[in-house]
C-alpha positions, 0 to 999 in steps of 0.5 A: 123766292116765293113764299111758298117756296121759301115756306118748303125750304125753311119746313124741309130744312126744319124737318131735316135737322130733326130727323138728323138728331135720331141719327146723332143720337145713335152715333152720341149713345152707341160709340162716340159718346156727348162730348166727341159728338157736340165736339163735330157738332159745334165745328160744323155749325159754324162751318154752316153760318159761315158758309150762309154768312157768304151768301149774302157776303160774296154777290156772286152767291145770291141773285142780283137785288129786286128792288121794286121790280115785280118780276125778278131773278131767281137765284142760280143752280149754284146758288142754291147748291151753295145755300143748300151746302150750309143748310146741309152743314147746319143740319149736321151741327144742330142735328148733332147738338140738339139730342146731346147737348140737353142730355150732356147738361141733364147728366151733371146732377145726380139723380140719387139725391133729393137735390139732384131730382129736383135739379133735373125738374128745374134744369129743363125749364131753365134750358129752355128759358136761356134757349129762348132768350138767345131766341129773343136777341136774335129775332130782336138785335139780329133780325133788325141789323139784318133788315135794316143795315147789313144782311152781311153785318146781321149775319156776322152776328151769329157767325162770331157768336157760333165761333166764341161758343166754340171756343168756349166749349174747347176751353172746358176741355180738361173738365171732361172725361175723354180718350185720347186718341191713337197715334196717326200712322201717317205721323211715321212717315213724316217723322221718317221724311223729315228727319232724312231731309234734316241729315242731308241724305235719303231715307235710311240717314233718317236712323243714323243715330247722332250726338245730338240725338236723345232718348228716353229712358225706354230707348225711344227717341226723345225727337222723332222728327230727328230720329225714326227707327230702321223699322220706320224707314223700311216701311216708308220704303214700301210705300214709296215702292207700291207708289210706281205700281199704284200710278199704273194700275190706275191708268188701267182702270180706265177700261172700267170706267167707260165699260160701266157707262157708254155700254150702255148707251151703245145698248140703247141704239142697239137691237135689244130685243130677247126671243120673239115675244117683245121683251127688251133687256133694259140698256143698263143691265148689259154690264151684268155681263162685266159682272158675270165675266167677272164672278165666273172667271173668279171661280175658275181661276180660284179652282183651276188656274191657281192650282194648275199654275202652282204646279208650274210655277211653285208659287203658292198662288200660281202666279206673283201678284204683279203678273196678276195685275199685269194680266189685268192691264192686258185684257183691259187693253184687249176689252178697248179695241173689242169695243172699238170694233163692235161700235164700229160695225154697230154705227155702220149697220144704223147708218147703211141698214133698215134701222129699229126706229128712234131711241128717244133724244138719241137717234136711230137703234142700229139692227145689230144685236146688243149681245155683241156687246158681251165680248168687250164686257166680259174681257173687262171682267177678266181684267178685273179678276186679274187687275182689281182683285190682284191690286187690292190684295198687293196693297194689303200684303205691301204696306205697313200693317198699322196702315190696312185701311189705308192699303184698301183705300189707295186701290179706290183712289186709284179708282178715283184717279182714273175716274177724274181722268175720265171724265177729263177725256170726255169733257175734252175730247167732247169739246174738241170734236163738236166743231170739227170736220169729222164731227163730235165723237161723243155725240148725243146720237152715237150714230153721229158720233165716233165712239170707236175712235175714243175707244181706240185712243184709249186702247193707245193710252193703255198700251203705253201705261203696260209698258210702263208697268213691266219696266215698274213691276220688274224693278219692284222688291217684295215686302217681307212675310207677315208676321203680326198678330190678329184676333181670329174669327170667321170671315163668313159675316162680313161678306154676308155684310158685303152682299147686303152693303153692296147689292144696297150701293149698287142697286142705287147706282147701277141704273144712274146713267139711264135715270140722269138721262131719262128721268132727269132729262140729262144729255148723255155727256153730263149723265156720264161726267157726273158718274165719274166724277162721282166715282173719283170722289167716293174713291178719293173719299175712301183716302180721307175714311182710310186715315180716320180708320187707322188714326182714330176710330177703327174699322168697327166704328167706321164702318158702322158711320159708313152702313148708315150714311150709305142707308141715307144717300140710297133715301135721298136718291129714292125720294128724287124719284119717289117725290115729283118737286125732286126731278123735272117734268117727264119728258115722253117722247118730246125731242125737247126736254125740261131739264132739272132745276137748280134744287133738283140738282142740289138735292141729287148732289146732296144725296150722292154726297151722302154715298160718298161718305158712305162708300168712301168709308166701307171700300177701304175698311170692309176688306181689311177688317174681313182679312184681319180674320185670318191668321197669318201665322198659321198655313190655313190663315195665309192660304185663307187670306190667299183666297178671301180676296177672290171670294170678297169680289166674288160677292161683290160681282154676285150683288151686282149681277143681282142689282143689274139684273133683278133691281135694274129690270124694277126700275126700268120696266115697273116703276123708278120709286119700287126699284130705288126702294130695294136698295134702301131696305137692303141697306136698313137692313145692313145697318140694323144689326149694330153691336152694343146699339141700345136699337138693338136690344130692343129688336132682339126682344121684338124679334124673340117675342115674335119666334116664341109667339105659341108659347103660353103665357107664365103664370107671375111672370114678375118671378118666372120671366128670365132675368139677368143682369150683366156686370156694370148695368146702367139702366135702372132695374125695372119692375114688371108691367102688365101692358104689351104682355106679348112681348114677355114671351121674349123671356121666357126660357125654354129646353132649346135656350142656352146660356154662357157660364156666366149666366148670358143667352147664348142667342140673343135673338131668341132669349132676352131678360125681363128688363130688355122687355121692360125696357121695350115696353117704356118706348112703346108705351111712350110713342102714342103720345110722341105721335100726337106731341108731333102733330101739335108742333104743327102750331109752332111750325106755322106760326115761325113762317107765316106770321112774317108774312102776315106782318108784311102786309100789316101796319108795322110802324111804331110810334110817330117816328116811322120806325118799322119792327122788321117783319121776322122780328114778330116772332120775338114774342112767341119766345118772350112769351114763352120766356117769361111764362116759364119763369111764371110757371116755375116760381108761381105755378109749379108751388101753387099746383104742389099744394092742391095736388102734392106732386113735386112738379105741380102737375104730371107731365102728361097734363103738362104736355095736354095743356100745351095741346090745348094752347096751341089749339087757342093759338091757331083758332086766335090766328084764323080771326086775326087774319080774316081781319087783318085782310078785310082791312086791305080789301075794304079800307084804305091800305098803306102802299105796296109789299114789294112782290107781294101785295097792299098793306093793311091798316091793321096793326101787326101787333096784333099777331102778338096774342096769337104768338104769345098763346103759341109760346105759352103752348110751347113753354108747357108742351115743349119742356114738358116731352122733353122732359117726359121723354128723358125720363121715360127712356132707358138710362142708355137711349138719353140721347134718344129721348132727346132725338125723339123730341125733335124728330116729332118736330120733324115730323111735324114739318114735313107734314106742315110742308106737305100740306102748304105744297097740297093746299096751294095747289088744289086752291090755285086755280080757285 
């Protein structure tokens, strides 16, 4: 790579892993706690080296070696995918590690005790120095095996130091407080299985209780493997029972997965011009008609055919859930010969008829009006309403209750099935056609191809899998009526939440096919496998969320994870728009195009990676977690259940329609970054509203000062100001403060306010105590000085980078026996300096400062951070002198030979970098310890791990900063 490039990477790397503690730190401190978070952490950073260990290990990851050759071979797209796949992994584990792992250590001394404060004083100081000794080593012992023998070997290094420390964290175990986890649901069915195989005999020889068979006082059995319940066996028995079904409805979904893509491409050679005055339905908003099929004929058939039906029937829901799934199946199979026939007539019309003109990189726009695509959508609606809605509920109600999520999720992955089914048929029928004598079906330009035969080859599949499905649905037994138990409460939130999450996803997705192709300058083949490979994997994804659901950590808390990381993958798809090194060089109306480099594609991967966490994770979860509201025991919750089902989707077609029409029409026809930003806000939005987030507390007190602005401030607020405290607070109790007084106004109490019994607001968002506002003020009084620490690190940032650099073109030898310090290895002073200077400052400074001043620390933190500022300002000044030298040296004196790809040596010394590395350890030693130490203390008691977060999120901050003015500088001075 080049150095400017490989500048960017390490800066955006960098500032990625910083942004990413702010998000560990909201899982760490809301939900899971330090020791479960460093738990993943420490796992996933060795995951991470051991995937950039196989880079330099396996030939086929990095490029073919230089040599001396001027030009060389950049690496491949996979390449950099693979790369960029550990990078990503690292960011998971040093984002996860870096907020908690100081808070969890900071946490052991007791804050009460004369002792304990002055060991939390000393604790940040000696943090840091075995940081940087760890810093020292690898930039010494590792750095030099790396350059000089192996970067296999050198990277071994920390891969087996990453996999000792693991083991070391797990062989405390036992000394840490944790929860121990639920039993799987998934362990039943094995036990079930294994112990029928064990007696020779198919499922129910699985309870045949036996002489050799023990059991526990209890009566439960001592062995499960040998012995399960007939309750157990009967479970396994529904599951075994849906599988048949579930096979075929995923072969229905077919329909869906071409009805969501080449629509779209057929609209784009087709007339889609709407009244006289020019406007164009953007290509990607027809499937709003899919949609609209769908929401109409939910409330039609919610309304009208159920109850019309009943009365026929005497069902309770007109008709048997496996009729519903049938009728699905049979308008899907009506939707694919619909289509065949439009395209067909739509092909003839380019072909024979005065065209349109030329849609660009696809062909002529045949003259037959788009609209006639709405039959074959609006038919794959009504499939929907029938089969998706009809399957979704069939799971729910058939598997064990102890599996709901997994219910949810085996509809997705039937989804996903189909998806990669999809995508196999098209990358199949694509390469077995392109060479025939009839020409390629799934041709760029549609006119050349024969769509409507892929349509019709469908339509043939889907025939034989109805068949199936009848004789399947006709051997099928229902499971029993429910009878469990459940916490009641209103469903009306979460698909409030529905609309929000989904009109979020959607809004990113709906307009893909056209953003591959037109922004990312993608062939319609590629744009469309990517989509359903896509979609397989964010259903198959809802398998893996659907187990973790049940087994470990709830609805709830999955949930919550999947809201966030559905807000990040919408981000990350925004910034390949928003960010123009994210996509290629826009096309215009050439026939040839540049397509995407190989970053590009890793990071649009990347990005929707992060969906399918997030996707995978409310599919199965929302649905289920919005059912277990309703009572199944009563009339109105099994008639509630009943209808949530059609009402969940009829949201959910209602947030697409929203994102086809609305969102799509901003992406296509204003701008791509203003139409991707919507859904990123309407995620943010759904995410924000976490229960028990220490974030939330602090938008309850912003949002109440705000609704209370007219009101007059109290006279002593300190006595007059609402306050309550709940049982077991663990914050601190705040005394009040004169600064950001409008927020006071948070707490004032006023005739509309009410409290529970107990003395807490009814409204939360309306009233808040003195100690929430306190609490607020401690943060915002902490951010301007977070705000200029950030752009302080900008020191640090360069001199990690471009020091290596400068030390390339330098004299490097040491001594008379031609041994050269490797080039990364400079960096090593910048820790020793830091290093033995916080010794200097901890046992010489600190005691000398505490008696001019009489403060415990010898000086505050602020003049801590201060004096950091100041010898990073030192720093930079001392590098610019050092440079100008180091390079009239190489321009004016005899140089030492060439740096491979890069320029003549000077004669300079490289060790003379060391006193501006130095100077940069020395600011770090005071300004780094010093916010890290200042944010912990200034921080609520519950956001610890924030004000760890926040340290390395100014870092990252610094970064991209350090990045944005690396890409503008080279390019406004390139030229020069």
């Amino acid at each position: 790579m080049k150095s400017v490039t490989a500048a960017t990477i390490i800066t955006a790397f960098a500032g990625t892993v910083n942004f990413g503690t702010f998000v560990a730190a909201f899982l760490c401190d809301t939900y899971f706690g330090r020791y479960k978070t460093l738990t993943v952490a420490v796992l996933a950073c060795f995951l991470g080296s051991l995937a950039i260990l196989l880079t330099a290990a396996v030939p086929q990851l990095h490029p073919v070696p230089c040599g001396t050759a001027s030009s060389c071979i950049g690496p491949s797209g996979g390449q950099i995918a693979f790369l960029l796949m550990g990078l990503g992994i690292l960011v998971v584990g040093a984002g996860g590690i870096r907020p908690c792992n100081l808070a969890f250590g900071a946490d052991q001394f007791n804050p009460k005790s004369g002792s304990g404060k002055r060991g939390i004083d000393s604790f940040f100081n000696w943090y840091f120095f075995t940081f940087t000794f760890a810093q020292i080593l690898s930039l010494t012992v590792v750095v030099y095996v790396q350059s000089n023998v192996s970067w296999t070997i050198g990277l071994t290094i920390p891969v087996v130091l990453m996999f000792l420390a693991s083991v070391i964290f797990f062989a405390g175990a036992k000394l840490y407080v944790k929860i121990e986890a639920s039993g799987s649901p998934l362990a039943s069915i094995a036990h079930v299985i294994t112990a029928s195989i064990k007696k020779h005999r198919f499922l129910d020889k699985a309870a045949i209780l036996t002489p050799e068979d023990k059991l526990e006082a209890d009566g439960k059995p001592v062995n499960p493997w040998n012995l399960c319940t007939m309750q157990q066996v009967e479970e396994v028995k529904c599951i075994m029972r849906v599988l048949p079904i579930w096979f075929a409805s995923s072969i229905y979904y077919l329909t869906m997965a071409q009805q969501m893509t080449y629509p779209v491409f057929q609209a784009l050679q087709s007339d889609r011009r709407l009244g006289s005055g020019g406007f164009m339905i953007p290509a990607a908003t027809y499937v709003v008609f899919l949609m609209t099929g769908m929401t109409l004929f939910i409330i039609f058939y919610d309304r009208v055919l159920v109850p019309t039906l009943k009365r026929i029937t005497g069902i309770e829901t007109g008709i048997t859930l496996l009729q519903r799934i049938g009728a699905g199946i049979f308008f899907a199979f009506l939707s694919l010969i619909v289509s065949g026939f439009v395209e067909e007539r739509r092909r003839t019309l380019a072909l024979t008829q005065p065209t349109l003109g030329l849609a660009p990189r696809k062909g002529e726009i045949s003259s037959m009006s788009a609209m006639w695509l709405i039959p074959q959508l609006v038919l794959a609606g009504i499939a929907d309403a029938f089969g998706a809605i009809g399957q979704m509920e069939f799971y729910y109600k058939q598997f064990p209750e102890n599996m709901r999520s997994f219910a949810g999720s085996i509809f997705y992955v039937g989804g996903g099935v189909s998806s990669y089914i999809s995508s196999f048929l098209i990358t199949t029928v694509h390469r077995m056609t392109q060479n025939s004598a009839g020409g390629n079906w799934l041709a760029e330009d549609l006119n050349k191809g024969r769509l409507d035969y892929f349509y019709f080859l469908l339509a043939g599949i889907l025939a034989v899998n109805f068949a199936y499905f009848l004789v399947m649905a006709r051997w099928y037994r229902y499971k029993g009526s429910d009878d469990e138990e459940t916490s009641y409460e209103t469903s009306g939130d979460i698909i409030k939440e529905q609309d929000k999450n989904k009109l979020g996803i959607i809004g990113t997705l709906s307009n893909l096919l056209v953003y591959l192709t037109s922004v990312f300058n993608m062939k319609s083949v590629t744009a469309a496998t990517i989509i359903t490979a896509f979609a397989g994997t964010v259903n198959f994804g809802t398998f893996v969320a659907a187990f973790l659901c049940d087994t470990y950590f709830g609805r709830y808390k999955t949930l919550t994870v999947a809201v966030l990381a559905c807000f990040l993958g919408s981000l990350a798809i925004l910034l390949t728009a928003a960010v123009p090194q994210l996509h290629p060089v826009p096309c215009g109306t050439a026939s040839s195009c540049i397509g995407p480099s190989g970053g590009q594609i890793a990071f649009l991967l990347m990005g929707l990676g992060i969906l399918v966490v997030g996707a995978g994770g409310i599919r199965p979860c929302n649905l289920a977690f919005g059912a277990d509201q309703f009572n199944p025991k009563s009339g109105s919750g099994k008639r509630g259940i009943d209808s949530f089902f059609n009402w969940y989707f009829f949201t959910f077609t209602f947030a697409q329609i929203l994102s086809l029409t609305v969102v799509v029409y901003v992406q296509s026809n204003v701008s791509w970054t203003i139409g991707l930003t919507i859904p990123v806000v309407l995620m943010f939005l759904a995410s924000i509203e976490a229960s028990g987030s220490p974030l939330a507390s602090a938008a309850h007190v912003i949002t109440a000062a705000i609704k209370k602005h007219r009101l007059k401030s109290v006279k002593q607020p300190w006595l007059n100001l609402y306050n309550y405290y709940p049982s077991k607070y663990a914050n601190a109790k705040l005394k009040y403060t004169e600064q950001f007084r409008f927020l006071d106004k948070a707490a004032i109490l006023t005739p509309e306010d009410k409290l529970e019994a107990d003395g807490k607001p009814v409204n939360p968002w309306n009233l808040c105590t003195m100690q929430q506002v306190e609490e607020v003020k401690c943060i915002m009084r902490v951010l301007p000085i977070w705000f200029a620490s950030s752009i302080y690190y900008l020191t640090i940032a360069q001199q990690m980078t471009y020091p290596v650099f400068q030390a390339l073109q330098s004299d490097r030898r040491l001594g008379s026996g031609g041994f050269m310090i490797p080039a990364a290895t400079y960096v090593v002073f910048l820790m020793t300096g830091m290093t033995l200077f916080i010794i200097f400052y901890d046992r010489v400074l600190v005691p000398t400062f505490k008696r001019i001043t009489g403060i415990e620390t010898g000086i505050t933190l602020l003049q801590r951070i201060g004096a950091g500022i100041l010898f990073a300002l030192l720093s930079l000044i001392v590098s610019g002198f050092v440079e100008e030298r180091r390079r009239t040296l190489a321009l004016t004196k005899p140089t030492l030979g060439l740096a491979p790809r890069k320029g003549e040596i000077s004669s300079m010394s490289a060790m003379w970098l060391i006193p501006q590395l130095v100077l940069a350890g020395i600011a770090d030693a005071f300004g780094a310890i010093g916010q890290m130490e200042f944010y912990y203390k200034q921080f609520p008691e519950n956001m610890r791990s924030f004000a760890g977060s926040i340290f390395y999120v100014g870092g990252g901050v610094s970064s991209y900063i350090s990045s944005f003015l690396i890409t503008t500088v080279h390019r406004m001075t390139q030229n020069d």
